[in-house]
C-alpha positions in Angstrom: -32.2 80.2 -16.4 -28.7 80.3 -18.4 -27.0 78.9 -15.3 -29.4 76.4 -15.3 -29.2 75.4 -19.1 -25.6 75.9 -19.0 -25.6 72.9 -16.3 -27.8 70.6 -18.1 -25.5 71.3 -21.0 -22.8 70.4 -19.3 -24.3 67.4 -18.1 -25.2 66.3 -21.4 -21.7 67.1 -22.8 -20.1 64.9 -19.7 -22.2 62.0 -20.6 -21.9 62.1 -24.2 -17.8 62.1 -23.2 -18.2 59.4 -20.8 -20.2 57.3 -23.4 -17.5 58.4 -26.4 -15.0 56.9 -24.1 -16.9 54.1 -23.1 -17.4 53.5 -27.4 -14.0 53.7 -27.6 -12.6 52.0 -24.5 -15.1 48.8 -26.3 -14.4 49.3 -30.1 -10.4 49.6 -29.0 -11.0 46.2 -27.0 -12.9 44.5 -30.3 -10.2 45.4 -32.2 -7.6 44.1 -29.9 -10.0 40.8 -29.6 -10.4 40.6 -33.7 -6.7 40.9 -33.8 -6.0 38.2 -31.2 -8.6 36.0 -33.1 -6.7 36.8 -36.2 -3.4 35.9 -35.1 -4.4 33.0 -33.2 -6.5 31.8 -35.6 -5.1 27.7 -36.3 -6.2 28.6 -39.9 -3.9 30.9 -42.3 -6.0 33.9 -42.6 -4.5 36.2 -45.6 -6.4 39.5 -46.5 -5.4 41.1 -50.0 -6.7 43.7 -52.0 -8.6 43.7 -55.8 -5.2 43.1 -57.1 -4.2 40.2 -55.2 -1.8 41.8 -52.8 -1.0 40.8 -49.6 -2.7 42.7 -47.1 -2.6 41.1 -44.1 -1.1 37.8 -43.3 -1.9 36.5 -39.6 1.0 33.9 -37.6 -0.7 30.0 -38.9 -0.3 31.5 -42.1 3.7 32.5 -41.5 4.0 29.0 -39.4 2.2 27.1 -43.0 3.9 29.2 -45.7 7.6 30.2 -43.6 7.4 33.7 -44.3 6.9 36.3 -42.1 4.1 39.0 -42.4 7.1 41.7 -43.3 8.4 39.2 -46.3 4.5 38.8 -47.5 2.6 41.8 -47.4 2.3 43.7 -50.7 3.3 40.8 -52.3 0.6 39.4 -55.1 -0.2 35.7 -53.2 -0.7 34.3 -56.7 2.8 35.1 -57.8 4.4 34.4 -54.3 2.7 31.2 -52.8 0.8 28.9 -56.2 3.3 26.9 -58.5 3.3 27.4 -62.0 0.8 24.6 -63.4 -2.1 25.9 -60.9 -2.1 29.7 -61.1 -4.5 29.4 -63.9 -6.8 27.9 -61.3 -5.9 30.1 -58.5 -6.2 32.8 -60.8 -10.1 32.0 -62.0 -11.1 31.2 -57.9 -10.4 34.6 -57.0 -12.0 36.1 -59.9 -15.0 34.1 -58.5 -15.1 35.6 -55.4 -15.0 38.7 -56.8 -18.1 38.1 -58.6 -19.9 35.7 -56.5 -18.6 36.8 -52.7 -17.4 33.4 -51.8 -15.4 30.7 -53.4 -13.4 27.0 -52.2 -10.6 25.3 -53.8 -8.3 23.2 -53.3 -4.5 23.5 -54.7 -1.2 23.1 -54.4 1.1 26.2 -53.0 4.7 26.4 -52.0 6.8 27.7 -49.6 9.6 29.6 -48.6 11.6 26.4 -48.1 10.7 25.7 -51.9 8.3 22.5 -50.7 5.5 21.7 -52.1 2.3 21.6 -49.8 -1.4 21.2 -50.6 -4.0 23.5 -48.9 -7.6 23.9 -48.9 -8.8 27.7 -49.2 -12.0 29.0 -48.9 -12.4 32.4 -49.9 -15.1 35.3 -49.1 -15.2 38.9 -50.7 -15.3 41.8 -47.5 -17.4 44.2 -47.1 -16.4 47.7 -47.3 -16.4 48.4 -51.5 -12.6 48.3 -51.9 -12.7 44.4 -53.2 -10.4 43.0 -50.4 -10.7 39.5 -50.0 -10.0 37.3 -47.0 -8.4 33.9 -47.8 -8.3 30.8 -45.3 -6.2 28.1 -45.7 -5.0 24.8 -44.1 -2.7 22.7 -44.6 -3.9 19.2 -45.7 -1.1 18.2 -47.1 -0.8 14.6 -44.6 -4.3 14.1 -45.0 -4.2 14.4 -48.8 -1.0 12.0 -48.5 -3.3 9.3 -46.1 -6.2 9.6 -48.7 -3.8 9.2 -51.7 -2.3 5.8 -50.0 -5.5 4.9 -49.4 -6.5 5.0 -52.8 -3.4 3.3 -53.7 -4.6 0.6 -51.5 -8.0 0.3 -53.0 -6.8 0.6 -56.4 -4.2 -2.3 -55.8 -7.4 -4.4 -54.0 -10.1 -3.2 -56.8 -6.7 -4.9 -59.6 -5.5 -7.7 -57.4 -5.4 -11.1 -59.1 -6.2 -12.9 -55.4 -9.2 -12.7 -53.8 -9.8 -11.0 -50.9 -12.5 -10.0 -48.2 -12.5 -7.9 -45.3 -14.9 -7.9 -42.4 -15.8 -5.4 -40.0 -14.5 -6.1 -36.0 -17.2 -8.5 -35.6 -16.3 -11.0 -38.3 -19.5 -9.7 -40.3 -17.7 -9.4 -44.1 -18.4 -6.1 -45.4 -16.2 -5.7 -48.6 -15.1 -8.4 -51.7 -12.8 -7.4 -54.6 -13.7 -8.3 -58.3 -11.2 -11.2 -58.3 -13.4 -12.4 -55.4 -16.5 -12.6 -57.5 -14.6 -14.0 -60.4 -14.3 -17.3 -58.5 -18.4 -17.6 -59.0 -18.8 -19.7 -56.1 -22.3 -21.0 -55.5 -22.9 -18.7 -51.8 -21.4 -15.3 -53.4 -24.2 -13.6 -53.6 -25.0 -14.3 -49.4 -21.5 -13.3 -48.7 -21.8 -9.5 -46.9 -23.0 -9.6 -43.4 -22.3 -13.5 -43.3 -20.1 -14.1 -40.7 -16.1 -15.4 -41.9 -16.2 -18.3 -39.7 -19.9 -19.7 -40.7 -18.9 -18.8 -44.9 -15.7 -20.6 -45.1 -16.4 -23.0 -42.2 -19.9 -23.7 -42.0 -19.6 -22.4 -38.5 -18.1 -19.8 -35.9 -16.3 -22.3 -33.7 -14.4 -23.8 -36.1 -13.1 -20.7 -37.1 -12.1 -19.8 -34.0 -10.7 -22.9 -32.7 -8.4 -22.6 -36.0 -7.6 -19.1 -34.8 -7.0 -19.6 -31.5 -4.1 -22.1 -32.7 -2.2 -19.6 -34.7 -2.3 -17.4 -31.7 -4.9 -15.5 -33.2 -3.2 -13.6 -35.5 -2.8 -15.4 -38.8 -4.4 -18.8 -40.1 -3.2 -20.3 -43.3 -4.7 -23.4 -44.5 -6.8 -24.9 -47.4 -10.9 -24.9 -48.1 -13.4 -26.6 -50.4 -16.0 -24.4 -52.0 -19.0 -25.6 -54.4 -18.4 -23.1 -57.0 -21.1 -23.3 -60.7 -18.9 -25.5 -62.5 -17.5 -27.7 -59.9 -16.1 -27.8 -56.1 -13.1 -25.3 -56.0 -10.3 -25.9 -53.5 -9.1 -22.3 -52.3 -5.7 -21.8 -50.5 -6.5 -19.6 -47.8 -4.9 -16.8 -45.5 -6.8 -15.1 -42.7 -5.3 -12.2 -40.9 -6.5 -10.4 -38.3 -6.0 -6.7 -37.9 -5.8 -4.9 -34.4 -5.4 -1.0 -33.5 -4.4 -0.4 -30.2 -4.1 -3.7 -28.9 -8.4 -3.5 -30.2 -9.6 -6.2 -33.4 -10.8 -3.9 -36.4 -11.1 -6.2 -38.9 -10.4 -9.6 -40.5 -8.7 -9.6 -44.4 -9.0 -13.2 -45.8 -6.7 -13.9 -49.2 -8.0 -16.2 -51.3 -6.0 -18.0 -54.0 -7.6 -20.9 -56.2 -5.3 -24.2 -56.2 -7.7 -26.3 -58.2 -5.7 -26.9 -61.4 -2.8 -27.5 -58.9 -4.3 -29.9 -56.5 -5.7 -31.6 -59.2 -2.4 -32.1 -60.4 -1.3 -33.2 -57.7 -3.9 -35.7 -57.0 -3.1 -37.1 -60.8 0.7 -37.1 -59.6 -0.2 -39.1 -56.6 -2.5 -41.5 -58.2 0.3 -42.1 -60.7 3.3 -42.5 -58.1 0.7 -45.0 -55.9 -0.9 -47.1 -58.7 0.0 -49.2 -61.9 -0.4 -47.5 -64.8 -2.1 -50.6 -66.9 -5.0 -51.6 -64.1 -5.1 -48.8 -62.1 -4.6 -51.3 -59.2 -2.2 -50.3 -56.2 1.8 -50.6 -57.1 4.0 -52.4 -55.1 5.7 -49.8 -52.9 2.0 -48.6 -52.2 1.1 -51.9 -51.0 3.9 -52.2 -48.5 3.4 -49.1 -47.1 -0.4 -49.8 -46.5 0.8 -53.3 -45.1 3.2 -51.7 -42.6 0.3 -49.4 -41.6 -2.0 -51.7 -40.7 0.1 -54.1 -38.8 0.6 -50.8 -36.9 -3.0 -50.1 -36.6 -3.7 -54.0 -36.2 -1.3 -54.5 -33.2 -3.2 -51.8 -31.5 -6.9 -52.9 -32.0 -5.5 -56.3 -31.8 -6.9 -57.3 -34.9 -5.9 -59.5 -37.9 -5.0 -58.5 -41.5 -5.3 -61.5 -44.3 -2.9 -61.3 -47.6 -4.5 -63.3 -50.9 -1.7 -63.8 -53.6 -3.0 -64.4 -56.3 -1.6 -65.9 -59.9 -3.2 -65.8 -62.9 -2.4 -69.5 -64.7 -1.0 -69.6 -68.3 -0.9 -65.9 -69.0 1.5 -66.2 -70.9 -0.3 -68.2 -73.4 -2.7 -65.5 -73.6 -0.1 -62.8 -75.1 0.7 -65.9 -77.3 -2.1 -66.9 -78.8 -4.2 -63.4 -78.8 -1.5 -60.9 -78.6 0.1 -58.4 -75.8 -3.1 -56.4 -76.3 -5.7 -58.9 -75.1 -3.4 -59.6 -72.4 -3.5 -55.9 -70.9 -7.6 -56.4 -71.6 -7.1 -59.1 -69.0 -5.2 -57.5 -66.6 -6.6 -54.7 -66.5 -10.6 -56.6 -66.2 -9.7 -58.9 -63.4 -7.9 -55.8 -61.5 -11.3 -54.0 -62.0 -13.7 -56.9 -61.5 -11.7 -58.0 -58.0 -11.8 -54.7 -56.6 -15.4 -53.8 -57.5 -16.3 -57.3 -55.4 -14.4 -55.4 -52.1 -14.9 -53.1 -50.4 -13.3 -49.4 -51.2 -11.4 -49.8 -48.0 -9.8 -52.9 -48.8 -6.9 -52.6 -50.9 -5.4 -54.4 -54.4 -2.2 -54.5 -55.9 -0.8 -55.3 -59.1 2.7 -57.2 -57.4 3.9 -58.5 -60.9 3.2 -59.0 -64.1 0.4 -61.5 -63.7 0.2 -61.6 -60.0 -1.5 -59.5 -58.1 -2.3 -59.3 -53.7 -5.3 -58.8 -51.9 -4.8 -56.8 -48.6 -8.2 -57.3 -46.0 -8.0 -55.4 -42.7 -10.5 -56.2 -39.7 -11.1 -60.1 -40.2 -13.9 -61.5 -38.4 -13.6 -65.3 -38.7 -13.0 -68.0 -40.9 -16.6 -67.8 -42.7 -15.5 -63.9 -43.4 -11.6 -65.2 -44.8 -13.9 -68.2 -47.0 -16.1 -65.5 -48.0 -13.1 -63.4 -49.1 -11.6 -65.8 -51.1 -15.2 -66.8 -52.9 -15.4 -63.8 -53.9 -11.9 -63.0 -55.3 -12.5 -66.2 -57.4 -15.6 -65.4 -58.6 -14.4 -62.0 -60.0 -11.2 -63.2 -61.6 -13.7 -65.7 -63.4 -16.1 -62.9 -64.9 -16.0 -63.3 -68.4 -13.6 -61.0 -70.3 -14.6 -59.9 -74.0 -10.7 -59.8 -76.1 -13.1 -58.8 -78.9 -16.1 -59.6 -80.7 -15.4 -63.2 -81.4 -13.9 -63.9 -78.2 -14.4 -64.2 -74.7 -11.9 -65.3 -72.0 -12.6 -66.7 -68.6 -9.7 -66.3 -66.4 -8.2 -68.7 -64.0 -5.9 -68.2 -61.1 -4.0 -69.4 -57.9 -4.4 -68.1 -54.9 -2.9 -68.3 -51.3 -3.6 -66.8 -48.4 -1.5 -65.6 -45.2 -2.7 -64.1 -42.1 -1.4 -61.9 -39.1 -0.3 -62.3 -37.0 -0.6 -65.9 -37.2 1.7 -66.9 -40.1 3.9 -63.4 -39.9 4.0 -60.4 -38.0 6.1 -58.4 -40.2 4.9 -56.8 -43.7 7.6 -58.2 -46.0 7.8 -62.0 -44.3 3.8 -61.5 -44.6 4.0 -60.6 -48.6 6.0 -64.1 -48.5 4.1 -66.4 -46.5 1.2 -65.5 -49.0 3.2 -66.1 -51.9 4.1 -69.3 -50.4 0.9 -70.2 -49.3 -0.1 -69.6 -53.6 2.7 -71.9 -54.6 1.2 -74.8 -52.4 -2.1 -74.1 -53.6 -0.7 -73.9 -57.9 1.2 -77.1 -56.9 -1.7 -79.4 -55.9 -3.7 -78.0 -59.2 -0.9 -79.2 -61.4 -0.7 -82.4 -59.7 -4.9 -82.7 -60.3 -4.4 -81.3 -64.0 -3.7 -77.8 -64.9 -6.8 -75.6 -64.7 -5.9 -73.3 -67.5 -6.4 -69.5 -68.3 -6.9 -70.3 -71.8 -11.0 -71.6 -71.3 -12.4 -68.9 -74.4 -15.3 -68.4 -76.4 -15.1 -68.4 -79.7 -17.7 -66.8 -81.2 -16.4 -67.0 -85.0 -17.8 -70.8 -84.7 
């Protein structure tokens, strides 16, 4: 019986061995894994005690910070790693975890090479009683850098004085700045998830005929929006953004040029028209002439010249004074032009002579028809004031290409020419004079 309990002892003894072993043979293998995982870890893994002292201090943290785990360890990480200005903070996260078992932050450290980096730590109280604490960082430094610029970015679109839109990469807009909305254009408030092309073109293949003509990269041009006050003519640029060879977005800047077109458009009107009747100047008129002989010669078609003359104006500044003569000019300037057509054009060529340019003539009935009505205008009565009333007379000639010229200036002549024949055989009938008023004061 002892022999036999002695045996089973034994037994039991080997197995508890051979388990012991086996215990040990695994927790020696955990601890080998843990410390693998711990120095392989691609986050800085710092363990330190209540007081802050380095404990343990893995490689990601050595390849973040430049020290090695002999330099750091017993070292007090707020002292040796967290500038000046954020140890406060540092100070009251780990006093959190303390109390509370876990804790995040994020905060600026240093490191051996006296740079400044900027981590994000997140912090958890171990188990065990003794208050050690393990601390995992990484370095987000770059990505703090990217999100700074990117505020930057915004900032500078939220503030810029331009307008501006971005789409996403199918031309749907998805974003407009204040400035943008500050223009108060009528189809604002449709603008996100319109497509670019069909809001500042009225359609898609417009804007990508445009497009496709700057070699798709950049457009530049000028567009006419109805905005609550009146249309607003917007200088625009239209860029398109690609990653990788792949279209992300489209970033339209728009500037308003209204107060300078405008300006423009007052500038041109002034350089192209008289500044008494409004009618077109001379060097307008010859450049229209010599474009439409260019035009005609083409369609093969015939342009007519009316110079006209208004008789006796002189007597008219005589008699009622410079003023009622610039009443004059400037009502038969209006009255003949309002019996034409807007494409026809009229010029003030002197001081009382003006020419009548007609593109397109039909026949004779259209050239008689013409004339009838150029006469009839100049002899709208004209109120000088409120006792009198003029009713203007004139001379008028007409020349025609290409029949009696084929160039613009010998044109201009063989009208005036024409007028001279035609004031000649109304002197030698008796003088059909300018001065034929109303006098209302009797």
């Amino acid at each position: 019986m002892e022999l036999l309990a002695i045996s089973s002892l034994v037994i039991v003894l080997a197995l508890w061995v051979g388990h012991s072993i086996f215990l040990n043979r695994r927790l020696i293998e955990s601890q080998k894994r843990y410390l693998q995982f711990f120095s392989d870890s691609p986050v800085a893994l710092i363990v330190v005690d209540r007081y802050y002292n380095i404990i343990e201090w893995n490689q990601t943290a050595e390849a973040i910070f430049g020290w090695k785990y002999d330099e750091a360890a017993g070292e007090n990480i707020i002292e040796f790693i967290v500038p000046i200005f954020d140890k406060e903070h540092v100070t009251s996260v780990l006093r959190k975890t303390s109390l509370e078992g876990v804790s995040y932050s994020k905060n600026y450290n240093i490191t051996k090479y006296d740079s400044e980096i900027f981590c994000e730590w997140r912090n958890r109280l171990l188990e065990g009683g003794k208050g050690e604490i393990l601390c995992m960082a990484q370095d987000i430094t770059l990505s703090k850098k990217t999100l700074d610029e990117l505020n930057k970015r915004s900032t500078a679109l939220e503030s810029a004085g331009d307008a501006i839109f971005y789409t996403d990469e199918k031309g749907l807009i998805e974003f407009a700045n204040p400035s943008f909305f500050a223009l108060m254009l009528n189809d604002q408030d449709h603008l996100y998830g319109t497509h670019i092309g069909k809001y500042l073109f009225k359609e898609r293949l417009t804007f990508n005929s445009l497009l496709s003509q700057s070699n798709g990269h950049t457009w530049r041009g000028t567009v006419t929006k109805p905005s609550a006050n009146k249309e607003k003519v917007l200088s625009v640029t239209i860029t398109a953004i690609y990653h990788h060879n792949r279209l992300i977005s489209y970033v339209a800047n728009l500037h308003d040029i209204t107060h300078i077109t405008s300006h423009v458009d007052d500038l041109t009107y002034r350089v192209q028209h008289d500044p008494l009747t409004g009618a077109t100047n001379r060097a307008t008129l010859n450049d229209r002439l010599k474009q439409a002989i260019s035009r005609s010669k083409l369609l093969k078609e015939k342009i007519a010249l009316y110079f006209i003359d208004l008789n006796d104006f002189k007597l008219v500044n005589d008699r009622y004074g410079h003023e009622a003569g610039d009443r004059l000019l400037q009502d038969v300037a209006q009255n003949i032009q309002s019996s034409l057509r807007n494409s026809d054009t009229v010029c003030r060529y002197g001081g009382d002579e003006f020419i009548v340019m007609i593109e397109a003539v039909k026949d004779e009935e259209h050239l008689r028809n013409i004339y009838e009505n150029i006469n009839t205008a100049i002899s709208e009565p004209i109120y000088v004031d409120e006792n009198t009333t003029l009713h203007a007379r004139a001379s008028i000639g007409m020349a025609l290409y290409p029949d009696d010229a084929q160039e613009a200036e010998a044109l201009i002549k063989a009208a005036d020419m024409a007028m001279y024949v035609v004031k000649k055989e109304k002197n030698l009938k008796g003088r059909e004079p300018i001065l034929c008023a109303d006098n209302h004061s009797h």
